[in-house]
Every structure is written in C-alpha cells, then in structure tokens.
C-alpha positions in Angstrom: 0.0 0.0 0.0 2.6 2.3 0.8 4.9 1.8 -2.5 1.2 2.8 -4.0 1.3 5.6 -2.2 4.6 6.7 -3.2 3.9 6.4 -7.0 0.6 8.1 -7.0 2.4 10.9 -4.9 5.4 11.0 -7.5 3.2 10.7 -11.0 1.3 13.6 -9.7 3.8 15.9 -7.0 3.6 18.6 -9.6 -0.2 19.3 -8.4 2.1 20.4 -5.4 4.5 22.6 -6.2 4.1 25.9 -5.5 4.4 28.1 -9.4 5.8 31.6 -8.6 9.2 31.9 -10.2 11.2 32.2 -6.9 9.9 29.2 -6.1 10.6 27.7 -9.1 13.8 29.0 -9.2 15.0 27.7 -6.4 13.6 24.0 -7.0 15.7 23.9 -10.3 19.0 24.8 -8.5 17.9 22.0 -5.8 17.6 19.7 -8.5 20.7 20.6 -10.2 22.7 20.0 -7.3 20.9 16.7 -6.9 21.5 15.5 -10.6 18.0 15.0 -11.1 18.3 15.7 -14.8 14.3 15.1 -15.3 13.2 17.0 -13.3 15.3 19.9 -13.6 14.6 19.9 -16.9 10.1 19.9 -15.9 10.9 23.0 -14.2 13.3 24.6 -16.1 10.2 24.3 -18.8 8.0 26.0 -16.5 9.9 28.7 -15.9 10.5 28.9 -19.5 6.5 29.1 -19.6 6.4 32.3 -17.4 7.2 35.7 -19.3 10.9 36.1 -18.8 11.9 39.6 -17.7 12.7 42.4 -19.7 16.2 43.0 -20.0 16.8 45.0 -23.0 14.9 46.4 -25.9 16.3 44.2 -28.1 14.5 40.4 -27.3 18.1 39.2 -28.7 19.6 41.4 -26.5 17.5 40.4 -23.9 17.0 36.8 -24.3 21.5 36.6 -23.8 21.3 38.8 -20.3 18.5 36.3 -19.2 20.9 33.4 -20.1 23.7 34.9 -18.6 22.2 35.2 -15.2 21.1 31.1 -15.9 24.8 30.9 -16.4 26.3 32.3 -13.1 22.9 30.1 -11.1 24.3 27.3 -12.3 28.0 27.4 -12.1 27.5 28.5 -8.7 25.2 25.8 -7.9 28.3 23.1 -9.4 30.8 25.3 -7.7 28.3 24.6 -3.9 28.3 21.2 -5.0 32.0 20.7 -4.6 33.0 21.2 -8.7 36.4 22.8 -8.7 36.0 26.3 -9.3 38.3 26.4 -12.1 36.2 24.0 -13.6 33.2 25.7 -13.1 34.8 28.6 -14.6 36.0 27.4 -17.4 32.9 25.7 -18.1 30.6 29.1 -17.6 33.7 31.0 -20.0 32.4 28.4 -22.7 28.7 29.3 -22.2 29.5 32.9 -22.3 30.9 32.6 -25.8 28.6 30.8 -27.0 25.8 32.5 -25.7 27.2 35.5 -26.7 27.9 34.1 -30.8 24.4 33.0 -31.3 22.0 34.9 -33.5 18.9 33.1 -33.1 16.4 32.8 -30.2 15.2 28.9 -31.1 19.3 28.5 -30.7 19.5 30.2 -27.7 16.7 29.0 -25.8 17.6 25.6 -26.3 21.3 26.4 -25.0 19.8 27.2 -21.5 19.0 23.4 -21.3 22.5 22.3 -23.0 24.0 24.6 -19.8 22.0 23.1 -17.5 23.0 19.3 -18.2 26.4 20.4 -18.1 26.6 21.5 -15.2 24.7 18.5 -14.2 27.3 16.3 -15.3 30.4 18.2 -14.0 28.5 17.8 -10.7 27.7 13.9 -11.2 31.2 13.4 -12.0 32.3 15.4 -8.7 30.2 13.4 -6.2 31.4 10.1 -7.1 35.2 11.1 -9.0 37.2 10.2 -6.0 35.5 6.6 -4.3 36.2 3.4 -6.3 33.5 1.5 -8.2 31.3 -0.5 -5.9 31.4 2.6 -4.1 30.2 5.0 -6.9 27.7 2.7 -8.1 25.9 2.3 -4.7 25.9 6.2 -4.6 24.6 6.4 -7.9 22.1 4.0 -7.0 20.7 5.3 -3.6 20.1 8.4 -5.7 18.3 6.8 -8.7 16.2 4.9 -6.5 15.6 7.3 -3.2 12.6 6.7 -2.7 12.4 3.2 -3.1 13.1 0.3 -0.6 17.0 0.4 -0.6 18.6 -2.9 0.9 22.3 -4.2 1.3 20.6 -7.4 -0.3 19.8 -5.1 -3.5 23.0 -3.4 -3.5 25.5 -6.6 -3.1 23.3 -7.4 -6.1 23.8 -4.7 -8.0 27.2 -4.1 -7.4 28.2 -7.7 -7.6 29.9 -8.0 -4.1 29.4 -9.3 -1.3 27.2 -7.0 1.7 30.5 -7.8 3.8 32.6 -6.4 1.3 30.1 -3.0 0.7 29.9 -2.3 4.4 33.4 -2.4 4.9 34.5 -0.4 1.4 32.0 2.4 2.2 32.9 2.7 5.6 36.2 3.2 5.1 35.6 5.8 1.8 32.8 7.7 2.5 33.1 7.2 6.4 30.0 6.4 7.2 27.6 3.1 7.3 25.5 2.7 4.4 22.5 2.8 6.3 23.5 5.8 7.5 24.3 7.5 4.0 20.8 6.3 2.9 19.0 8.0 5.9 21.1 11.2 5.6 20.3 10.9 1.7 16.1 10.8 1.9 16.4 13.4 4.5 18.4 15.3 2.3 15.6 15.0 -1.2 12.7 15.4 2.1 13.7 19.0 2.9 13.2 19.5 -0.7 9.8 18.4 -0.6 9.2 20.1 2.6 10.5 23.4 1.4 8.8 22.8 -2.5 5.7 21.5 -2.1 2.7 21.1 0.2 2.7 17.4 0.7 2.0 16.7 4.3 4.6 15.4 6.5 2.8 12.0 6.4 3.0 11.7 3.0 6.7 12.7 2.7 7.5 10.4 5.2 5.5 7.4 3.0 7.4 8.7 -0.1 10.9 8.8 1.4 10.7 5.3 2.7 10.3 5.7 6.5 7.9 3.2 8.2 6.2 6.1 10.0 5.9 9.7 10.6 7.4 9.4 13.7 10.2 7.2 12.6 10.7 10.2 10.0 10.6 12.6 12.7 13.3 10.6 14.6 15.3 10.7 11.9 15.3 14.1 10.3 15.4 15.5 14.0 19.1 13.5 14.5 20.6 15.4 10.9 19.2 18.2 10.8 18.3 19.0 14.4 14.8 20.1 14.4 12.0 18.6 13.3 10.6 18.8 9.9 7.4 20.8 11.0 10.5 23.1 12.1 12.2 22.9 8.8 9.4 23.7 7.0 8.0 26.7 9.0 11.9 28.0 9.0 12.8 27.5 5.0 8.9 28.2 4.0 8.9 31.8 2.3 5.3 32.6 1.5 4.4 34.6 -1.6 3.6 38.7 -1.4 0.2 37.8 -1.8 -0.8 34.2 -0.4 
C-alpha cells in the first residue's frame, strides 16, 4: 500500500508545487545539485512558460542577459556542489561565448538546457570522482532509486559483491555506514519536498521510505536538528500575496 502511495504521490507531486518563479527557481537549483536531470529539466520548462523579464529592448539582446544570469545560477550551484571552481569557470567562460555568438532565439533558448546538463554532469562526476567502483555505483544507486526500498541485499546485487565487502569499502571511503548514507540521503531529497511543495509530513514520510511519521521525525530530527514541522516553518517563504 505504501509503495502505491509513493507512486501516486510521484506521477502527480507537480499538483504540489508551489508556481511563482522564486519558487521555481529555487527548485531547479535543488535539483541541479541533486543531478535530477528530469526533473530539472520539468521545471526549467515551467519557468520557460512564465514571461521572462525584460532586460533590453532588443529580445536578442534580452534573451543573452536572461541566459547569462542562468549561467552564473548554475555554475554556482556546481561550484556549492563541490566542482572545482576552475572547472566551473571554465565551463561558464564556454557558455559565455557561446551564448554570446548565437544569432537566433530557437538556438538560444535551447542552449539554457544544453547549460543546465552540463553543469549537471560536471557535478555527477564530482560526487562520485574520487570513491572506487562498488562505491560509486551504490551512490549512484541510492540516488536513482531514493525513494524506493533500498537494501544491502539489492545493493550486493547490483554491485556484484558481497554485503560484507560493501559495508566495509564504504565505511572506510565515504566514512560512514551505508544505512546511515541512505538515511542522511532521503532526508536530504525530504527538505526539498518540505520546502517545495505542500505534501504533508505523512505523506513525505510514505514517499521517502520511512515506516512512519514518527520514525521520519526521529530521523530528520538526528541530521538536521529540528524537526521537519520546524524545517518547513523555518525554510517556507510565502508569496507577497498568499
């Protein structure tokens, strides 16, 4: 009943989300950061749906400033996300001249999203650059699959190694149980949801895997150190006029 749950909640959490452009703007960096290509990509489209602002007479003119600023979001966001800066800067000198060389709005628009999965990938390839390969690909996994049931059985499987071996190998490179990277990974994707959408706490708690609110509580109480009612009132900005 619960993985039921989960998908309903996940084939329609956009019912949720809140639509002014901060908002919206601040999900898509989320997601960046998180490698959710998908989904950064839904809400970089409904942003791209809002009127963009007005940044010079020209719409040429003004389409290049709005991508420039898209620029600097996201090479910061890599640059947060532990991407050497250099990196990151070379990356964003790239977009610059391109963004600045193209004569056609179709071309330019569609850039934004070729920026965006860039960055994306300089940060995928950041998170998991310096662990070995049983390592990486339980990382990658827990991510792909965060809201799922995740179990040492399913990963030994994956991975092809034993759950000895795992346990041992990710202690000793990530320094920290994998049980423990799990937990401080759905809290991680559950402050997004408490901060992005209105889904009750119930509900994220059903959709992050936890057997019960209060097991949720527990949990998000011992990384974050409040609860998530306290989260959300804390990180929860209100539009002008809700």
């Amino acid at each position: 009943m619960n993985r039921l749950l989960r998908y309903e909640k996940l084939m329609n959490l956009h019912i949720a989300y809140k639509h002014p452009s901060y908002y919206l703007e601040r999900k898509l960096l989320s997601e960046i950061k998180r490698c959710l290509d998908q989904d950064a990509r839904h809400t970089l489209d409904q942003i791209n749906s809002l009127e963009r602002a007005h940044l010079a007479d020209d719409p040429l003119r003004s389409l290049k400033n709005s991508l420039l600023g898209s620029c600097v979001l996201f090479s910061r966001a890599a640059i947060e996300m532990n991407v050497d800066p250099e990196d990151a800067f070379s990356l964003s000198d790239i977009f610059i001249l391109k963004i600045e060389s193209t004569r056609k709005l179709a071309e330019l628009r569609a850039f934004e999203y070729q920026m965006m999965v860039e960055c994306i990938r300089l940060i995928r390839t950041a998170r998991t650059a310096r662990y070995s390969l049983p390592v990486t690909q339980i990382i990658q996994y827990v991510h792909a699959h965060i809201t799922e049931s995740i179990s040492l059985q399913k990963l030994a499987a994956h991975t092809q190694k034993t759950k000895e071996y795992l346990s041992t190998v990710f202690k000793e490179e990530v320094g920290s149980g994998i049980v423990d990277f799990i937990q401080k990974e759905r809290i991680s994707e559950a402050k997004n949801y408490l901060e992005f959408t209105d889904l009750s706490i119930s509900e994220i708690a059903i959709l992050m895997d936890f057997s019960s609110q209060s097991y949720f509580t527990k949990i998000f109480r011992k990384h974050e150190s409040c609860t998530p009612s306290q989260y959300r009132h804390n990180r929860s900005i209100r539009p002008v006029d809700a």
